[in-house]
NUKEFI-542264 format. One record per residue (C-alpha): residue number from 1; chain; x, y, z; residue in three letters. Coordinates in pm, whole numbers, m for minus. Each point is the difference from the previous one (the first is absolute). Layout:
BEGIN
[NUM A [X Y Z] ALA]
...
***
This chain:
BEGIN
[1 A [15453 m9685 20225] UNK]
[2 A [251 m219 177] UNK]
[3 A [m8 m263 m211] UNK]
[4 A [25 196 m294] UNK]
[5 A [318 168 131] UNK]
[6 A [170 m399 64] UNK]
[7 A [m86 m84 m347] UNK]
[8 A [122 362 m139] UNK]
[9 A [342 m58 154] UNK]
[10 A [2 m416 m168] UNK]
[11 A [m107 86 m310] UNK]
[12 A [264 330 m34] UNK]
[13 A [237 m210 m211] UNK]
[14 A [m314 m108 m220] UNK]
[15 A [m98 366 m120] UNK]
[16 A [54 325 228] UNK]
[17 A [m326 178 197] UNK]
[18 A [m123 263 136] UNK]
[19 A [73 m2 329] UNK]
[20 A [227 249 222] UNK]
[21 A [m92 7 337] UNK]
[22 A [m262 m234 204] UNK]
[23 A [103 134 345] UNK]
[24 A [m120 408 52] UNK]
[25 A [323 44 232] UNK]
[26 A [173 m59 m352] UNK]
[27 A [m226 262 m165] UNK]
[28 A [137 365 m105] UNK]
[29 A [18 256 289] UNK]
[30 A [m307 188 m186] UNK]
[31 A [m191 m294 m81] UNK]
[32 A [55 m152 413] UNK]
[33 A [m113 363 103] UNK]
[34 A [m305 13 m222] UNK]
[35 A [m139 m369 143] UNK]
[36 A [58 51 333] UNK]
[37 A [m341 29 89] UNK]
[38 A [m82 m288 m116] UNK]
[39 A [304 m241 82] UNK]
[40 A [m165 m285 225] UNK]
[41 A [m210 m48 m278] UNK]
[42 A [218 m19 m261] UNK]
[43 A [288 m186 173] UNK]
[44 A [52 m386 m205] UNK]
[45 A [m240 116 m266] UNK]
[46 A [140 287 m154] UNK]
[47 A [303 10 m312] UNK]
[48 A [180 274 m187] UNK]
[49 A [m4 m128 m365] UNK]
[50 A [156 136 m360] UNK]
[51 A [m291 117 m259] UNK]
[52 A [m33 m183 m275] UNK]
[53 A [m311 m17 m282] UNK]
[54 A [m132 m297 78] UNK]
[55 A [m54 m237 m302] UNK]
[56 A [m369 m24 m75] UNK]
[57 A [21 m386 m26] UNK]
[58 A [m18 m267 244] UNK]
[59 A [288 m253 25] UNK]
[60 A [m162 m271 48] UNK]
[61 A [197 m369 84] UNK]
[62 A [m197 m300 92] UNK]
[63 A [178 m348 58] UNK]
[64 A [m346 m156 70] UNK]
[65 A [m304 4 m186] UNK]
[66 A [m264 182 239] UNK]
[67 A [m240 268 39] UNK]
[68 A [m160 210 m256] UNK]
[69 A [354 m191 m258] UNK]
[70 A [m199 m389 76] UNK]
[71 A [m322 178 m74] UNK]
[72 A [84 136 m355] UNK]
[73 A [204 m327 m73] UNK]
[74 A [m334 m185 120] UNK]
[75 A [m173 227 m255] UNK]
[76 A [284 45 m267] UNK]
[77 A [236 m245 40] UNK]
[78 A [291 305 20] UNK]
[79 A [116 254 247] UNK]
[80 A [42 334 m155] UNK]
[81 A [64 m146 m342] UNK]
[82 A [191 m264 119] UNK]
[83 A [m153 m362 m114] UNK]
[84 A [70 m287 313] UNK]
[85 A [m6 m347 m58] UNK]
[86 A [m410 m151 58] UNK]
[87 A [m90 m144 305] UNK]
[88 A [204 238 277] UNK]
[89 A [m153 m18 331] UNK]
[90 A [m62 292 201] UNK]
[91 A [308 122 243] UNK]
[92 A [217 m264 m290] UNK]
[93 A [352 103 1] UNK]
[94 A [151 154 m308] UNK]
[95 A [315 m177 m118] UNK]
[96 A [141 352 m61] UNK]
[97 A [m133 313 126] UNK]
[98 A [m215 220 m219] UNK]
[99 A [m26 386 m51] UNK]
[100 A [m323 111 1] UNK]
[101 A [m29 397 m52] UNK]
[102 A [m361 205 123] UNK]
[103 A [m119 309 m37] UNK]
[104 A [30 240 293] UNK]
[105 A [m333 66 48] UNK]
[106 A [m181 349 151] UNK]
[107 A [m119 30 328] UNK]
[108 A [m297 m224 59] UNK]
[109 A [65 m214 m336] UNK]
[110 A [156 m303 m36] UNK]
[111 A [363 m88 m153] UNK]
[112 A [m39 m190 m353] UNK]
[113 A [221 m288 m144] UNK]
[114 A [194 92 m312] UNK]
[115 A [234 m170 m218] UNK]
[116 A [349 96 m25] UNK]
[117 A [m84 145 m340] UNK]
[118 A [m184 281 159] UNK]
[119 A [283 77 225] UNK]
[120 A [206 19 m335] UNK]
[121 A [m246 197 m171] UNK]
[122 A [m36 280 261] UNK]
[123 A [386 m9 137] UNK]
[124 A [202 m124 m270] UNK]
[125 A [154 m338 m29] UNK]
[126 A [313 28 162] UNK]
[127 A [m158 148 332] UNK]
[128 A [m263 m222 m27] UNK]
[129 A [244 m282 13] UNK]
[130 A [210 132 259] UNK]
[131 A [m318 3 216] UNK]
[132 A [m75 m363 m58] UNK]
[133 A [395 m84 91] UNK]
[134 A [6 201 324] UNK]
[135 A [m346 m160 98] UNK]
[136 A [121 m325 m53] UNK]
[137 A [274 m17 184] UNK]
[138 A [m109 197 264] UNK]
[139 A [m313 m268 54] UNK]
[140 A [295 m275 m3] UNK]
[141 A [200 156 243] UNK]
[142 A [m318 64 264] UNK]
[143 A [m117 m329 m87] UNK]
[144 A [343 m178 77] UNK]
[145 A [15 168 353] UNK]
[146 A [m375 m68 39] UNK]
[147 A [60 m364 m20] UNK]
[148 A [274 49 239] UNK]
[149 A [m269 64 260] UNK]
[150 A [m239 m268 m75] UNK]
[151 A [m211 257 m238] UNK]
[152 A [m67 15 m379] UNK]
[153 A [m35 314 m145] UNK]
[154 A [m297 m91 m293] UNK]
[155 A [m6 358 m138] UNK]
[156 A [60 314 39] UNK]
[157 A [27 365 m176] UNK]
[158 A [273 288 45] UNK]
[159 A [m4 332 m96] UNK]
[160 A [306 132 m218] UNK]
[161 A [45 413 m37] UNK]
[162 A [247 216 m224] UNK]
[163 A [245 218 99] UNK]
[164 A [22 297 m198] UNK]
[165 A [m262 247 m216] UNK]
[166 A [126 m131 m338] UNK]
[167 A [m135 m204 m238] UNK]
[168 A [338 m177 m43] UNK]
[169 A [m47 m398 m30] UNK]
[170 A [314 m34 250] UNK]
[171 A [m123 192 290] UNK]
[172 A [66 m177 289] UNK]
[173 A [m295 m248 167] UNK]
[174 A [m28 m57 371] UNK]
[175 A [m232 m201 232] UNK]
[176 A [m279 222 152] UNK]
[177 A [m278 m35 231] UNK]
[178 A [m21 m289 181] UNK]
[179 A [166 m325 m51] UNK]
[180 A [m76 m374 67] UNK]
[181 A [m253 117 269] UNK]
[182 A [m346 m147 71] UNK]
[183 A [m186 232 m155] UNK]
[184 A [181 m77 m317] UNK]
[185 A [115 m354 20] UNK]
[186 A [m185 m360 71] UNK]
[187 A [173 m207 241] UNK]
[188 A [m81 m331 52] UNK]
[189 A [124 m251 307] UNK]
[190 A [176 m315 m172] UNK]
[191 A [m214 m203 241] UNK]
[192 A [m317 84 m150] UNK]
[193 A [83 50 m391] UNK]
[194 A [m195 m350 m155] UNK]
[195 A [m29 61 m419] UNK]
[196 A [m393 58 m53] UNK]
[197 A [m99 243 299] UNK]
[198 A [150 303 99] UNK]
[199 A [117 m21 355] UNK]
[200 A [m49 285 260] UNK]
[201 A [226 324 m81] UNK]
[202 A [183 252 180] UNK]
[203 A [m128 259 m171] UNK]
[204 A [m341 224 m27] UNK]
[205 A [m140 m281 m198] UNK]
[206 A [m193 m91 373] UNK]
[207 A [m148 389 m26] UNK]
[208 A [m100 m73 m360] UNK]
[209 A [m189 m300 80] UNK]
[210 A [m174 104 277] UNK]
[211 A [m120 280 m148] UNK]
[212 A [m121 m260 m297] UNK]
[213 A [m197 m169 275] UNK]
[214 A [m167 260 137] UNK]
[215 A [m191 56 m303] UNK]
[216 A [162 342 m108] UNK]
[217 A [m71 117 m310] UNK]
[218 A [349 138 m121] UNK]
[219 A [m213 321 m93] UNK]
[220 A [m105 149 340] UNK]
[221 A [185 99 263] UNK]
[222 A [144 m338 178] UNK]
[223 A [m85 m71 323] UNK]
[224 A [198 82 324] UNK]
[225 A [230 m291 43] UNK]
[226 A [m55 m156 342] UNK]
[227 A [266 m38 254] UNK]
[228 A [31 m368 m84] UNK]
[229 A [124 82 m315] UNK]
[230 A [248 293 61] UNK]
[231 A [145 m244 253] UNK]
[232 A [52 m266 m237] UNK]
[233 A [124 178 m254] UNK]
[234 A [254 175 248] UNK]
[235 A [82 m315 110] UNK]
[236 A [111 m161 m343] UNK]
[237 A [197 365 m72] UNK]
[238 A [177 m97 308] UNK]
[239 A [63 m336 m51] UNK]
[240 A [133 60 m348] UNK]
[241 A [249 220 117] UNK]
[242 A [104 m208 291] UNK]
[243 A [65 m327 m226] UNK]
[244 A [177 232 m294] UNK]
[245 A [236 245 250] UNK]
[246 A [18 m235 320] UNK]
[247 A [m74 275 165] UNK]
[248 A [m333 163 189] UNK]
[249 A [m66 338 m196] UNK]
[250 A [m13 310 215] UNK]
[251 A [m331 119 56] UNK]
***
């Protein structure tokens, strides 16, 4: 939540967002009076945001060639429609970044890669295209402070919403959700990146792969994670946000 509210106030000249308030002393009277019960627990996690309908695409922007993108250009040779040049190694670097759109997927499901020509189909091509600009530069722009901090930024999704009920092609689009976040983003330390394996991530990629280890099913109900894990996953959501704010989130 933090770290989404840094990046929100970067990326404000990039496209507006949703955001109003992250602090509840900076909430409405009403609103302030409503949560009171329930402020220690809300305090550094909690934001006021504008409503927006959320674009049923994922805006997808991957400078590097990992994750379920390497495995359909293993299989394909393309990324959502998009043919690469043979031979790419996994966690390669792209000489330009690509936009690859997914599906927003239902509760329990799994996101699918599209090509831009379904984003076109189902929103039109001039939102479609505005999409793919916003992403774009919005994955430049992380990526560029990223590096800063001895990090790349592989890939990573955002969420854009609509202001407005009408159907109007020019309603206004804003950033929603969360932004350039581990739970959305794969971070890499410069250190580690070598062309041909992926290196350890900052992100819930370590949850992911222990729970492929344990011999889960992806069907059942997964296992409790152990303490190990949470640990190490809280400690690479912490160190993510130390090396991209300078700063120790407040927790």
């Amino acid at each position: 939540h933090q770290l989404s509210a840094f990046w929100f106030e970067r990326l404000a000249d990039v496209v507006p967002n949703h955001l109003i308030a992250t602090r509840l002393e900076e909430f409405p009277a009403e609103l302030r009076a409503r949560l009171a019960g329930e402020a220690p627990s809300l305090a550094g996690r909690t934001a006021l945001v504008r409503k927006a309908r959320v674009v049923p695409f994922e805006c997808v922007a991957r400078g590097y060639l990992a994750g379920s993108a390497f495995r359909e250009y293993r299989e394909t040779g393309e990324v959502c429609g998009l043919r690469l040049p043979p031979g790419l190694l996994r966690a390669s670097a792209r000489p330009e970044p690509i936009f690859t759109p997914a599906t927003k997927a239902e509760a329990g499901e799994h996101d699918e890669n599209v090509p831009v020509s379904a984003l076109e189909a189902s929103l039109g091509p001039e939102l479609a295209g505005r999409l793919e600009e916003i992403t774009l530069e919005l994955y430049r722009r992380g990526a560029g402070h990223a590096a800063e901090r001895g990090l790349i930024l592989a890939d990573t999704k955002f969420e854009l919403g609509l202001l407005g009920s009408t159907e109007d092609g020019g309603r206004e689009l804003i950033l929603v959700d969360e932004v350039l976040t581990p739970d959305s983003s794969r971070y890499w330390a410069v250190e580690h990146w070598h062309p041909g394996e992926e290196p350890p991530s900052f992100d819930k990629q370590y949850v992911r792969d222990w729970l492929d280890a344990s011999g889960w099913d992806h069907e059942s109900a997964p296992p409790e994670l152990s303490e190990e894990v949470v640990e190490g996953t809280r400690e690479r959501y912490v160190e993510a946000f130390r090396r991209l704010t300078g700063s120790d989130p407040d927790l």
